[in-house]
FIDOMI-672757 format. One record per residue (C-alpha): residue in one letter; chain; x, y, z; residue number from 0. Coordinates in steps of 0.05 Angstrom, whole numbers. Example, Ala and Ser with C-alpha at 12.3 -4.5 7.8 and 13.67 -1.06 7.14 Angstrom:
! residues 2
<residuo: A cadena: A xx: 246 yy: -90 zz: 156 num: 0>
<residuo: S cadena: A xx: 273 yy: -21 zz: 143 num: 1>
***
This chain:
! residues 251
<residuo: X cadena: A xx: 2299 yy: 1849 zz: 1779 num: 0>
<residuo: X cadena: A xx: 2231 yy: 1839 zz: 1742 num: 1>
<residuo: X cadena: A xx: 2204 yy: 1911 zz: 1723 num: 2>
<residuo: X cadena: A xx: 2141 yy: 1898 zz: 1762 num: 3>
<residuo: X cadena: A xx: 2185 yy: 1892 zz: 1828 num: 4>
<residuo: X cadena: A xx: 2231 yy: 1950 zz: 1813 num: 5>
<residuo: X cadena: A xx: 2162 yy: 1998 zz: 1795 num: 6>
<residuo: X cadena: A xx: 2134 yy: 1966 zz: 1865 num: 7>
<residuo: X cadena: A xx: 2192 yy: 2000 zz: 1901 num: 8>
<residuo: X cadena: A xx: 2183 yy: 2057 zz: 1869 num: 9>
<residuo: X cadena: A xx: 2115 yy: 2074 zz: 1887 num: 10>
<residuo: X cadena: A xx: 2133 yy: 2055 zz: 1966 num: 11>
<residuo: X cadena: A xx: 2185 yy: 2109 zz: 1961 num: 12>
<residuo: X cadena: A xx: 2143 yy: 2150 zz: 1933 num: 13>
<residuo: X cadena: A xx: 2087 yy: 2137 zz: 1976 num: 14>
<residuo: X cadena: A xx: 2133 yy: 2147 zz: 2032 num: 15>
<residuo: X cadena: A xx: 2169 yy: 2214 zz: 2015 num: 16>
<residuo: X cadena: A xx: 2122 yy: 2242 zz: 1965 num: 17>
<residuo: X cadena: A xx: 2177 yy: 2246 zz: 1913 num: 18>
<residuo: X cadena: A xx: 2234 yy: 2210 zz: 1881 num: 19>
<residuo: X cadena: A xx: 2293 yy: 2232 zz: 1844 num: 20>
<residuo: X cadena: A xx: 2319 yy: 2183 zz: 1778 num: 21>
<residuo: X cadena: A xx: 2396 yy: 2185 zz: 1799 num: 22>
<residuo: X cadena: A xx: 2380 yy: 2158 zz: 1874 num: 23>
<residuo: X cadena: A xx: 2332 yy: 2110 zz: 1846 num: 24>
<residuo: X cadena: A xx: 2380 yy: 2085 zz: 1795 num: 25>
<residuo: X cadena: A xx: 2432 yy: 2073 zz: 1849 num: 26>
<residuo: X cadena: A xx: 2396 yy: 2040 zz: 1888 num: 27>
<residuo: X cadena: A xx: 2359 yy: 1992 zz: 1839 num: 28>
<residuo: X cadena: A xx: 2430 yy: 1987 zz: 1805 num: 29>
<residuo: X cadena: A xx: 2399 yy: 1995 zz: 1739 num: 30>
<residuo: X cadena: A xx: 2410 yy: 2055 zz: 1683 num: 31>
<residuo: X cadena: A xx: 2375 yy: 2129 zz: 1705 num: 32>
<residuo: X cadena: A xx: 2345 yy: 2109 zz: 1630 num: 33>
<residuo: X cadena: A xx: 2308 yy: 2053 zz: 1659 num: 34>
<residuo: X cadena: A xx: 2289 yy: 2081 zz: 1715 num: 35>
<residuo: X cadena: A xx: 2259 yy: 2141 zz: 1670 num: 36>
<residuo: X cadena: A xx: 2229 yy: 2082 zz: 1617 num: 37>
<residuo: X cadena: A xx: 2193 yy: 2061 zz: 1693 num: 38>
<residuo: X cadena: A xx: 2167 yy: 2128 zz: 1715 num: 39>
<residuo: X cadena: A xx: 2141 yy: 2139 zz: 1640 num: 40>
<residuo: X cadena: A xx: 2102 yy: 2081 zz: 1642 num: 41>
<residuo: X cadena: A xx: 2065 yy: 2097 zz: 1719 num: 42>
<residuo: X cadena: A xx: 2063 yy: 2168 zz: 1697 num: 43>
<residuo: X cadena: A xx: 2014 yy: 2140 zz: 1642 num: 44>
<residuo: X cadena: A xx: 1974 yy: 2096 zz: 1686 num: 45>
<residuo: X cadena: A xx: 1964 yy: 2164 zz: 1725 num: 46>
<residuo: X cadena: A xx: 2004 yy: 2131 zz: 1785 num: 47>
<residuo: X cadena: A xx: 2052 yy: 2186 zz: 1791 num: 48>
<residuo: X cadena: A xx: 2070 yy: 2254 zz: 1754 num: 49>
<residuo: X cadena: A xx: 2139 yy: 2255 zz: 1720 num: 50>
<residuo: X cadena: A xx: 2184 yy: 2312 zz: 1737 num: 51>
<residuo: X cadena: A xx: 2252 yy: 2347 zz: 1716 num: 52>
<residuo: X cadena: A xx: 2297 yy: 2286 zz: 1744 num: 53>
<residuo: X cadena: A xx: 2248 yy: 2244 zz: 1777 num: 54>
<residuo: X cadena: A xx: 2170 yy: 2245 zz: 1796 num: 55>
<residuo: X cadena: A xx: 2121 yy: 2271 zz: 1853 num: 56>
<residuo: X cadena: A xx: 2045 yy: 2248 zz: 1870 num: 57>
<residuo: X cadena: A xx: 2002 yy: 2258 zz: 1819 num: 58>
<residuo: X cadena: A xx: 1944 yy: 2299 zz: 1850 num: 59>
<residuo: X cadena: A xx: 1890 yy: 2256 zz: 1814 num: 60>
<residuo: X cadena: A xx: 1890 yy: 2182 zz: 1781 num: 61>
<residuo: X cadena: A xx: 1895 yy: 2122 zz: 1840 num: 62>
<residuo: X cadena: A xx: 1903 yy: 2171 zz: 1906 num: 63>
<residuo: X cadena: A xx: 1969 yy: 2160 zz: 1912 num: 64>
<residuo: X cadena: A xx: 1977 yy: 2200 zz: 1985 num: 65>
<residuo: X cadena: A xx: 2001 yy: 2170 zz: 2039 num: 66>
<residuo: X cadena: A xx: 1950 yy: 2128 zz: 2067 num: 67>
<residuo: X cadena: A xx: 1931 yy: 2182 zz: 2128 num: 68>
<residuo: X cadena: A xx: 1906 yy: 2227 zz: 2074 num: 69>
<residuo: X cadena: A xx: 1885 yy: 2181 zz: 2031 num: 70>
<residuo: X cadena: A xx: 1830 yy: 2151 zz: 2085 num: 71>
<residuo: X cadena: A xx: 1796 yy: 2214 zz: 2088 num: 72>
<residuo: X cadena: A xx: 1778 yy: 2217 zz: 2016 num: 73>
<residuo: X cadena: A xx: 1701 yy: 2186 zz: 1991 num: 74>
<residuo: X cadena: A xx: 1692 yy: 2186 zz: 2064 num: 75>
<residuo: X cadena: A xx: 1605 yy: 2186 zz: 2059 num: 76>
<residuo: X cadena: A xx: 1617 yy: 2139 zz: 2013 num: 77>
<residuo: X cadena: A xx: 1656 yy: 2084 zz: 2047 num: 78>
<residuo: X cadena: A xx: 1618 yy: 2092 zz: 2105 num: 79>
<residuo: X cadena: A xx: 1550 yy: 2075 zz: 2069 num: 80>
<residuo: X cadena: A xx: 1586 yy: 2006 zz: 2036 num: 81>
<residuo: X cadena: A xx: 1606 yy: 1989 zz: 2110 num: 82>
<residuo: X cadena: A xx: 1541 yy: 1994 zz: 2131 num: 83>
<residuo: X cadena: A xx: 1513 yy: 1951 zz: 2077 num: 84>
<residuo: X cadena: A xx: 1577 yy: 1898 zz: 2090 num: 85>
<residuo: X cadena: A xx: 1558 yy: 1903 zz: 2165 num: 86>
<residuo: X cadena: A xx: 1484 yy: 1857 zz: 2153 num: 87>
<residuo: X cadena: A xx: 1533 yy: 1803 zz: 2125 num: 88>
<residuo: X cadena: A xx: 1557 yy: 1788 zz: 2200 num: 89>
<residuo: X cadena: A xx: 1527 yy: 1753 zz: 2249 num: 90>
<residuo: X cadena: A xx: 1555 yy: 1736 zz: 2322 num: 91>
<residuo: X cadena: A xx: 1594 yy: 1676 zz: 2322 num: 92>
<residuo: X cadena: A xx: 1629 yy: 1694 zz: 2257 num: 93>
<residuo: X cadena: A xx: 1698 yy: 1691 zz: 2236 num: 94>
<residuo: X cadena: A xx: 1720 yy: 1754 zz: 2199 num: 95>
<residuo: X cadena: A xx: 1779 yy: 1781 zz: 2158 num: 96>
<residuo: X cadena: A xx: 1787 yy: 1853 zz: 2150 num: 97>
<residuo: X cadena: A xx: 1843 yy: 1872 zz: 2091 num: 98>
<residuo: X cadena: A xx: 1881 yy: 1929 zz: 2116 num: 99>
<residuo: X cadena: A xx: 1840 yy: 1996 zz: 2083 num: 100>
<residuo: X cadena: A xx: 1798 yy: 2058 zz: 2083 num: 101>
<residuo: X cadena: A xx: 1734 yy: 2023 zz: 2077 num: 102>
<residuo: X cadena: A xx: 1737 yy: 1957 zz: 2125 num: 103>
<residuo: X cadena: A xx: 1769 yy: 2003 zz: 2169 num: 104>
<residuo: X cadena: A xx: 1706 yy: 2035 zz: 2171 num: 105>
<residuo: X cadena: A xx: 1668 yy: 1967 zz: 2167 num: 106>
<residuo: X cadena: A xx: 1718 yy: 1959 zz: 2230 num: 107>
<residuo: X cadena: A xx: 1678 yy: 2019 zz: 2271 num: 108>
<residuo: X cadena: A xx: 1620 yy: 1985 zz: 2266 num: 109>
<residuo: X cadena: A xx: 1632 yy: 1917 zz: 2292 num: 110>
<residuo: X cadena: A xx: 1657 yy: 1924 zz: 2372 num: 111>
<residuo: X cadena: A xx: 1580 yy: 1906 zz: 2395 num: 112>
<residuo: X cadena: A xx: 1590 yy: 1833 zz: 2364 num: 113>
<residuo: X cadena: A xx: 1615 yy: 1767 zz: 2381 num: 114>
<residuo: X cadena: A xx: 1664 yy: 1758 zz: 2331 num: 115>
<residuo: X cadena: A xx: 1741 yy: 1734 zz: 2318 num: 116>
<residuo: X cadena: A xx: 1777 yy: 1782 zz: 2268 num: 117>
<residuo: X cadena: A xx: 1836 yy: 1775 zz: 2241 num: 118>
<residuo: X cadena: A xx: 1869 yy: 1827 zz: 2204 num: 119>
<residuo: X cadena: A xx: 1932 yy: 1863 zz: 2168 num: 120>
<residuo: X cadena: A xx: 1920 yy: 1936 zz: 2182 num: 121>
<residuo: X cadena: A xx: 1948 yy: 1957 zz: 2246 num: 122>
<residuo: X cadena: A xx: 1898 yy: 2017 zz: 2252 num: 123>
<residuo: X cadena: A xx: 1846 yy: 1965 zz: 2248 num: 124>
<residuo: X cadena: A xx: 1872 yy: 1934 zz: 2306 num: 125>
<residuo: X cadena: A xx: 1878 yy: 1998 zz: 2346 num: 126>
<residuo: X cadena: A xx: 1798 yy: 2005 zz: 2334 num: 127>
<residuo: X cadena: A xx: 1783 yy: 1938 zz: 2361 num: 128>
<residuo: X cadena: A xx: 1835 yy: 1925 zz: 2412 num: 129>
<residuo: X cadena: A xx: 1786 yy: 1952 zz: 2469 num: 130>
<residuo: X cadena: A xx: 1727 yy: 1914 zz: 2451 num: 131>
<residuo: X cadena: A xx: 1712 yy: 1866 zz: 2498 num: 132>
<residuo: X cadena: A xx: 1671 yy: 1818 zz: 2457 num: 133>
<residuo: X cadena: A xx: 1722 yy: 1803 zz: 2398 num: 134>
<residuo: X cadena: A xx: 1777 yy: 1758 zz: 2403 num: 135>
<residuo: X cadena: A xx: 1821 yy: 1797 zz: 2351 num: 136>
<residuo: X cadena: A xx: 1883 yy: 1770 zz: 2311 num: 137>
<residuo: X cadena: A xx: 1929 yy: 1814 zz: 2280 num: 138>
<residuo: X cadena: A xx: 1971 yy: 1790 zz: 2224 num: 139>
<residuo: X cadena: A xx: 2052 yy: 1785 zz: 2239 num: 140>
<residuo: X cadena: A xx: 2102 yy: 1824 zz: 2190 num: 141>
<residuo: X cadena: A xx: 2133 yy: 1889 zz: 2179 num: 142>
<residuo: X cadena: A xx: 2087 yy: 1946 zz: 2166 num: 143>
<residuo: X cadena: A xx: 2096 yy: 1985 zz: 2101 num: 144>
<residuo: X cadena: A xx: 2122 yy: 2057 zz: 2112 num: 145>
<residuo: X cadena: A xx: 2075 yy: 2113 zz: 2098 num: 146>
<residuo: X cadena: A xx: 2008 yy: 2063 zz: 2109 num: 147>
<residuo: X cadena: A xx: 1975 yy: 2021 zz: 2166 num: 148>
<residuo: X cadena: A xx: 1988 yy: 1954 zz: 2123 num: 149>
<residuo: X cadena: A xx: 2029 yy: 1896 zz: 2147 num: 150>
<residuo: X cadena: A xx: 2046 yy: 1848 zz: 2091 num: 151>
<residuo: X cadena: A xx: 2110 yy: 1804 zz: 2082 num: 152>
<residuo: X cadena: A xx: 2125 yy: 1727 zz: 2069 num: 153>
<residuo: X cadena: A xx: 2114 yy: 1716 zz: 2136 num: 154>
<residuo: X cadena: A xx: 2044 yy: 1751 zz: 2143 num: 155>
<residuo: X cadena: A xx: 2022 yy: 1706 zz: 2089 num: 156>
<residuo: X cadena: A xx: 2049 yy: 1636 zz: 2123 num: 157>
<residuo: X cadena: A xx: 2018 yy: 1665 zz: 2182 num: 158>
<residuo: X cadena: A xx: 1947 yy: 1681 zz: 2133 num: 159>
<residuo: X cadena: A xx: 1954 yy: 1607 zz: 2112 num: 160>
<residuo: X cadena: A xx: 1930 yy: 1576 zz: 2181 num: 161>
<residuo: X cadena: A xx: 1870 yy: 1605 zz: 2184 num: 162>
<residuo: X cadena: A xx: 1799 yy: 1599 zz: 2161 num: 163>
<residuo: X cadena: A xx: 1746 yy: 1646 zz: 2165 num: 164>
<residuo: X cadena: A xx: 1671 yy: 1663 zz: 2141 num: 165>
<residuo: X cadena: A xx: 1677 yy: 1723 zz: 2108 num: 166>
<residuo: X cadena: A xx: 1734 yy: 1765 zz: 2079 num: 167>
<residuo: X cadena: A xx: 1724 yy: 1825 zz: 2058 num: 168>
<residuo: X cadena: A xx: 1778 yy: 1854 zz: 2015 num: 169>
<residuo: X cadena: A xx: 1793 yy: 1921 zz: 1980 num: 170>
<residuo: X cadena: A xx: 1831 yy: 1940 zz: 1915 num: 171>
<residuo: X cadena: A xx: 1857 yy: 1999 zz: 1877 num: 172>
<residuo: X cadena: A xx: 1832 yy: 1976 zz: 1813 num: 173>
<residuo: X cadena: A xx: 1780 yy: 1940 zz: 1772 num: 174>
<residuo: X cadena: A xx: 1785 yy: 1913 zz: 1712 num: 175>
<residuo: X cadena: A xx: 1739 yy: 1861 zz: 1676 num: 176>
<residuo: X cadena: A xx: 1796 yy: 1842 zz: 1640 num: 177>
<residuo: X cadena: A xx: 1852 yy: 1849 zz: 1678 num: 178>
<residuo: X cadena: A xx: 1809 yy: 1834 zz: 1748 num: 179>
<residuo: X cadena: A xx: 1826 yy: 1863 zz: 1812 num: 180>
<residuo: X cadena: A xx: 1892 yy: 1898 zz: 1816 num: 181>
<residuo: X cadena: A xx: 1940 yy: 1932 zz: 1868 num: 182>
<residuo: X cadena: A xx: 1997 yy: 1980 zz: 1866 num: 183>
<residuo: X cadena: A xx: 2041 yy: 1936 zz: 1919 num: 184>
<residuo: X cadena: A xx: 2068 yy: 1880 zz: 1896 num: 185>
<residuo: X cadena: A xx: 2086 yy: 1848 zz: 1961 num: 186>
<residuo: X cadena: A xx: 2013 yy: 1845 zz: 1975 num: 187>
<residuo: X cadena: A xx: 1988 yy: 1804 zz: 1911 num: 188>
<residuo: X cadena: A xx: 2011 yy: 1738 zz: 1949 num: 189>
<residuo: X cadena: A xx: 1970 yy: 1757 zz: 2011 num: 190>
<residuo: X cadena: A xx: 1909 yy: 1787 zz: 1977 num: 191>
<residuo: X cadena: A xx: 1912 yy: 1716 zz: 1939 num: 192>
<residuo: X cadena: A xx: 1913 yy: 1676 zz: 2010 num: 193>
<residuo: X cadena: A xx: 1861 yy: 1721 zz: 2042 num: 194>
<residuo: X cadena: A xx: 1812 yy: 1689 zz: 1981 num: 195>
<residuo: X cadena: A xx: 1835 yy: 1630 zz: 1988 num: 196>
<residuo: X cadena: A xx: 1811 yy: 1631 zz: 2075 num: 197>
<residuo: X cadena: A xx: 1744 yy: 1655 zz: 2056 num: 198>
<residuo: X cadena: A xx: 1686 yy: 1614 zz: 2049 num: 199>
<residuo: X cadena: A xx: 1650 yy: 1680 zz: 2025 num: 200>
<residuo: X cadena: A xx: 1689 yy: 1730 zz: 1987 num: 201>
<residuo: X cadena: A xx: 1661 yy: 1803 zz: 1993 num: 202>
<residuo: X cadena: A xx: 1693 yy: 1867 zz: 1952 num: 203>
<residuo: X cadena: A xx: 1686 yy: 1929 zz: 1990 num: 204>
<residuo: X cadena: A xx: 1691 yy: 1979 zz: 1928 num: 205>
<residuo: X cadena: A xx: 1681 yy: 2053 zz: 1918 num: 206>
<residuo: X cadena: A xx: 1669 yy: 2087 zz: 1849 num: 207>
<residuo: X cadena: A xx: 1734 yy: 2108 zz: 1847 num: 208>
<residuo: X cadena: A xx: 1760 yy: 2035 zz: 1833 num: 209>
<residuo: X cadena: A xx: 1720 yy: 2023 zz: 1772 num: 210>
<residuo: X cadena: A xx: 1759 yy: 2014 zz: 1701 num: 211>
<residuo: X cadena: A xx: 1826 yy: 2018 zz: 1731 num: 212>
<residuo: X cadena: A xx: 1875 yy: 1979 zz: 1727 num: 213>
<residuo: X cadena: A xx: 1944 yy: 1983 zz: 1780 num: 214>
<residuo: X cadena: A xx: 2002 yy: 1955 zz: 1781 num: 215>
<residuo: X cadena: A xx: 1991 yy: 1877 zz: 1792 num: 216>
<residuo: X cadena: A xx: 1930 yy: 1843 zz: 1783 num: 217>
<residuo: X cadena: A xx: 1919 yy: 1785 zz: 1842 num: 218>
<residuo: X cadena: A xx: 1849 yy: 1753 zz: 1833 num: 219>
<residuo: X cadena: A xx: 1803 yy: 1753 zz: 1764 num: 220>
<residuo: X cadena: A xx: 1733 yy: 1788 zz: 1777 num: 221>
<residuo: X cadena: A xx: 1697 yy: 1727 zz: 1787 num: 222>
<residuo: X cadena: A xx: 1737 yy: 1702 zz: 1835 num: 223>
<residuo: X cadena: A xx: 1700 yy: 1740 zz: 1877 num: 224>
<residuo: X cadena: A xx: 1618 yy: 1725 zz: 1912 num: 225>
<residuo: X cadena: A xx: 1595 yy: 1789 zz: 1921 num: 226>
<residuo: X cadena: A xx: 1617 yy: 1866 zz: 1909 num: 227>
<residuo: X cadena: A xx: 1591 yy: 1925 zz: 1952 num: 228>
<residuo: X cadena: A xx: 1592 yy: 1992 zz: 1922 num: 229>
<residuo: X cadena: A xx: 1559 yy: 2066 zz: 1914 num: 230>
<residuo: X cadena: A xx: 1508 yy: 2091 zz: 1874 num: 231>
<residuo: X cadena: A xx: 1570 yy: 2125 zz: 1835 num: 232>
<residuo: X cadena: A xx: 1594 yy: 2064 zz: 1810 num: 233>
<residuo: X cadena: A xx: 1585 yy: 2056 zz: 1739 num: 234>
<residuo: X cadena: A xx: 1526 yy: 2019 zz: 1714 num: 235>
<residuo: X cadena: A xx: 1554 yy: 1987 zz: 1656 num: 236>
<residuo: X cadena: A xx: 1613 yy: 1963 zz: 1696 num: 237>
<residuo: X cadena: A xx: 1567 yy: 1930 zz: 1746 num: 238>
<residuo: X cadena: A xx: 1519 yy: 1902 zz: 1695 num: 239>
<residuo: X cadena: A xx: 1574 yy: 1860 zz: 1668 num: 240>
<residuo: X cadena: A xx: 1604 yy: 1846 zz: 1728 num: 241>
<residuo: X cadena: A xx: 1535 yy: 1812 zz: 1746 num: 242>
<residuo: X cadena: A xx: 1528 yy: 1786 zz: 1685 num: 243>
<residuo: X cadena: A xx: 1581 yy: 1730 zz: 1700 num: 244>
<residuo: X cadena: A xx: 1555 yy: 1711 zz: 1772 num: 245>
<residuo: X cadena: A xx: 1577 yy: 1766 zz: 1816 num: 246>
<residuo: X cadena: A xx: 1526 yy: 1789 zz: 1864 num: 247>
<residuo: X cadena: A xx: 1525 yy: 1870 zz: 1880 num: 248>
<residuo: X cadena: A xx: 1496 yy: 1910 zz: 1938 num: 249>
<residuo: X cadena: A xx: 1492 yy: 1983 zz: 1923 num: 250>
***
């Protein structure tokens, strides 16, 4: 098992029971408790997790690592202000895609007045804009990742490869000019990479938070992308350089 998909199971557990212990890991991984502590030392340093007497916990800090009902609560003015900025992108008629997260889930709130098809991964997402009479929504097939409103397997990216749409507006935990936009799942790297590939326009929905990390697995370079929406926390050099190789920004 490639140490990227063995750490990626780690954080879920963690995520999902807000600790883990090296000897249960290491039996279930069916590698050495040394490995397994070789793993946690290297995510304790990326200020994923906090290392422990025989095993690790949440770090309070570093990429938010809470479950993702606490986590949507946090830099809450803040994601509602990019939403409102990503919101004059749509027009009526439009085709959307909403990556399950904080901030399109907030972009989500917004949109029940329109004419629009949405398709989407994040089943609280769905919830928002299942009584809207105006959107013909599609939700994305798959098993849901415990602790978070995500759904993303193989077969939610087949199912991401039919479709087109206008705009998709995608979130991150990390970026990185040279590493590029990164997540802590790897599961979701594949669809994260189809969701670009849909888009005719590719929008980042980023709060200051995200800037000079770097996760666990990098899925698209920086320029990849057409246009990044931030706060007026984000760092100004970051987003000067950014621009500086054809990324448009909206603060």
């Amino acid at each position: 098992m490639l140490p990227e998909v063995r750490q990626s199971i780690i954080i879920d557990m963690l995520n999902s029971n807000g600790s883990v212990k090296v000897a249960e890991l290491s039996q279930k991984l069916q590698v050495t408790e040394k490995t397994i502590r070789d793993d946690l030392e290297k995510l304790d340093k990326r200020g994923i997790l906090k290392k422990v007497h025989g095993g690790a916990v949440l770090g309070e800090e570093g990429f938010s690592m809470l479950p993702i009902f606490g986590r949507r609560q946090r830099q809450q003015e803040e994601k509602e202000q990019i939403a409102a900025r990503a919101l004059d992108l749509v027009e009526d008629g439009h085709t959307l895609l909403l990556d399950a997260g904080s901030t399109t889930y907030e972009l989500a709130k917004l949109l029940k007045h329109l004419r629009l098809t949405v398709i989407t991964n994040d089943t609280k997402i769905a919830a928002e804009l299942a009584e809207s009479s105006s959107i013909e929504l599609c939700v994305l097939g798959g098993f849901r990742r415990k602790g978070t409103f995500t759904i993303a397997d193989h077969s939610t990216v087949n199912m991401m490869k039919e479709y087109n749409t206008d705009i998709a507006f995608i979130g991150c935990t990390g970026i990185d000019l040279q590493r590029g936009l990164s997540l802590l799942n790897r599961e979701e790297t594949e669809l994260k990479k189809q969701m670009l590939l849909s888009a005719k326009k590719k929008v980042l929905l980023a709060d200051f938070t995200k800037f000079g990390r770097t996760a666990l697995v990098s899925f698209a370079a920086v320029e990849d992308i057409d246009l990044l929406i931030t706060d007026n926390k984000a760092p100004a050099d970051i987003l000067r350089s950014i621009n500086a190789i054809g990324v448009k920004i909206v603060q």
